[in-house]
C-alpha positions as CSV (number, residue, x, y, z in Angstrom):
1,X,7.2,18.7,14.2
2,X,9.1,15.7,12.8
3,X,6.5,12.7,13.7
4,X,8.1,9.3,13.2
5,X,6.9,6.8,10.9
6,X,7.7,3.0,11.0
7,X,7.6,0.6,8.4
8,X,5.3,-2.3,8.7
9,X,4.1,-3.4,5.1
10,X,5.3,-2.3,1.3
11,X,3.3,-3.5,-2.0
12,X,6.3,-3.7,-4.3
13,X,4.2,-5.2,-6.5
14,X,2.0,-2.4,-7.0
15,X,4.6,-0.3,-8.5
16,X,5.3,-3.4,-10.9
17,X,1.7,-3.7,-12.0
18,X,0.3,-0.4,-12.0
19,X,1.6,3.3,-13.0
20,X,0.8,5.2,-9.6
21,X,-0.4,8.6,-10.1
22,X,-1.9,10.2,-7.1
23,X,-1.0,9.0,-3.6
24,X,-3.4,9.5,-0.4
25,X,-3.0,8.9,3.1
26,X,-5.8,7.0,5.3
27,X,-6.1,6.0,8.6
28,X,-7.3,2.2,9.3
29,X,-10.0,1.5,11.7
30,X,-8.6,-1.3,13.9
31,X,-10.2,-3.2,16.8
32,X,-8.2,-4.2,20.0
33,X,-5.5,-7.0,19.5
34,X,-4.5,-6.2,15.4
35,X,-2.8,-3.3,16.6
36,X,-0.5,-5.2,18.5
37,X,0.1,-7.5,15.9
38,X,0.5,-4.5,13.5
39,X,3.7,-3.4,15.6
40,X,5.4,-6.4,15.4
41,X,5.4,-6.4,11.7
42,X,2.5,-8.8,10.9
43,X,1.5,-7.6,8.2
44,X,1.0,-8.2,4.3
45,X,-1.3,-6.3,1.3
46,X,0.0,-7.8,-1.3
47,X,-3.2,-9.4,-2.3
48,X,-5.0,-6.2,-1.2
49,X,-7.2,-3.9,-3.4
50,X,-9.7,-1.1,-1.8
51,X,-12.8,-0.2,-2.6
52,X,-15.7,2.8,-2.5
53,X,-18.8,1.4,-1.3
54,X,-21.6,4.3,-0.3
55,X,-19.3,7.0,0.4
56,X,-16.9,4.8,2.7
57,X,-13.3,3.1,1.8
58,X,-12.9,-0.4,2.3
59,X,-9.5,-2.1,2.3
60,X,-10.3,-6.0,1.8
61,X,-7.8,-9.0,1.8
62,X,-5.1,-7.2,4.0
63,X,-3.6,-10.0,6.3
64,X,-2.9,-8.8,9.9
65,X,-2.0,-12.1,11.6
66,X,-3.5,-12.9,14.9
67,X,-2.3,-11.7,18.1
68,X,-0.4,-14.8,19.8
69,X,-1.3,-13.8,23.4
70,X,-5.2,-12.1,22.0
71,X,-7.4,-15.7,22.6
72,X,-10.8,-14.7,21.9
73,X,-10.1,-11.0,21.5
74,X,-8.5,-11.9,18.0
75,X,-10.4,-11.1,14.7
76,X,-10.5,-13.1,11.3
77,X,-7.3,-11.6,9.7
78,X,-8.7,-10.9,6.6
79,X,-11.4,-9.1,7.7
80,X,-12.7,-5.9,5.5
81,X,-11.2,-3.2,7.0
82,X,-12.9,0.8,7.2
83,X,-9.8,3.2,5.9
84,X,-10.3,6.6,7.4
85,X,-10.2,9.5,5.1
86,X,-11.8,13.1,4.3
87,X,-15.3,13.1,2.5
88,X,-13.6,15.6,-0.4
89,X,-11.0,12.8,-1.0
90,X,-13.6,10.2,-1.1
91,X,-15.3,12.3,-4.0
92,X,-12.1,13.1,-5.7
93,X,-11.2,9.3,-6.1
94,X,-14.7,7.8,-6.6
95,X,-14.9,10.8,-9.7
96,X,-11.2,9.4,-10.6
97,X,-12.5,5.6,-10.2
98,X,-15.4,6.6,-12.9
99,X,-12.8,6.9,-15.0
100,X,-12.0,3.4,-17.5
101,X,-8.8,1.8,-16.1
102,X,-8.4,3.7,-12.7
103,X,-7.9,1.5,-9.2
104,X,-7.1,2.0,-5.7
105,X,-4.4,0.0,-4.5
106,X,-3.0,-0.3,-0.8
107,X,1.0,0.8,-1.2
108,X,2.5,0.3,1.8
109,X,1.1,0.1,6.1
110,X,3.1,2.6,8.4
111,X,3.0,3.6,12.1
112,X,2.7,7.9,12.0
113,X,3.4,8.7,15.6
114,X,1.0,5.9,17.3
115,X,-1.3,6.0,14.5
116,X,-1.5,2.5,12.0
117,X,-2.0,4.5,8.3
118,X,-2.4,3.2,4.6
119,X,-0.9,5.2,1.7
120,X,-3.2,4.4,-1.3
121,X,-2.5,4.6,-4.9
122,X,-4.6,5.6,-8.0
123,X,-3.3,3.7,-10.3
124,X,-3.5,2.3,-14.1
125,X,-2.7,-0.5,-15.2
126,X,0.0,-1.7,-16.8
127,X,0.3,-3.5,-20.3
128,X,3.0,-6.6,-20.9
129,X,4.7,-4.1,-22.9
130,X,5.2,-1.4,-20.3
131,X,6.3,-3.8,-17.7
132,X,8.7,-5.3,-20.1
133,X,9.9,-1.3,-20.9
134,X,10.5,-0.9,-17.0
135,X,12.7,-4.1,-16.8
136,X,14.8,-3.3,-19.8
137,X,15.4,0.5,-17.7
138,X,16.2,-1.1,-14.3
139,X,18.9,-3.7,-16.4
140,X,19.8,-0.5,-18.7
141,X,20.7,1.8,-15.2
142,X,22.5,-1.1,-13.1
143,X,25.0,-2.1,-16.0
144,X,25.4,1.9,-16.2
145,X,26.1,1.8,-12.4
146,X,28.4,-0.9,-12.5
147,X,30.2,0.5,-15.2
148,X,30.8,4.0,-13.7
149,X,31.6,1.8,-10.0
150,X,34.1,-0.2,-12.1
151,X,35.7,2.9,-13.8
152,X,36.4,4.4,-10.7
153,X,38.2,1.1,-8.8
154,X,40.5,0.9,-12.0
């Protein structure tokens, strides 16, 4: 079964900062009036980063703007937030975290169906080197691209 998934937030920043290496998928606990905000887009975790307190995930500093029409139902939008997720991937990441230079980092907030999810990242850091070597790629594969595009017009 094909379950749709909608777009509501992507960390492009992430991928510029970090190598990604394993990618997980976790629910978000949400309480009444965020969800509604959550399907009209208002959302951003770009200053995000999640963390393993006691067992549990915690996603902190993801802004879900308030609910124009919630009044008092509305919660502080940058509440902590409880991501959802299997106890054995818990273990595997907090074994992962141990590890010197390892991190969780939100990469983007989707709708699956009429669930709000949170695909998470393990990721390493990147040096000023390697994001300098990723920038020389991306200019080194568009003038290849616009080469071969203007080949084929001529």
């Amino acid at each position: 079964m094909g379950e749709s998934t909608k777009l509501i937030a992507n960390n492009k920043k992430a991928y510029h900062d970090y190598f990604i290496e394993e990618k997980y998928e976790a629910g978000i606990a949400l309480h009444g009036t965020e969800v509604k905000s959550l399907r009209m887009g208002k959302c951003s975790i770009k200053e995000a980063f999640i963390r393993i307190e006691n067992g549990e995930v915690f996603v902190y500093g993801m802004h879900i703007s308030p609910y124009e029409k919630g009044n008092i139902f509305n919660k502080d939008p940058l509440r902590v937030r409880k991501l959802l997720m299997h106890r054995q991937e818990i273990h595997r990441m907090s074994g992962k975290i141990a590890e010197r230079g390892y991190t969780l980092v939100p990469l983007q907030v989707y709708f699956k169906g009429s669930l709000a999810k949170v695909e998470i990242g393990l990721a390493k850091g990147k040096k000023l080197y390697d994001k300098r070597q990723d920038i020389a790629k991306r200019d080194q594969r568009r003038e290849a691209e616009r080469d071969y595009k203007v080949r084929n017009l001529g």
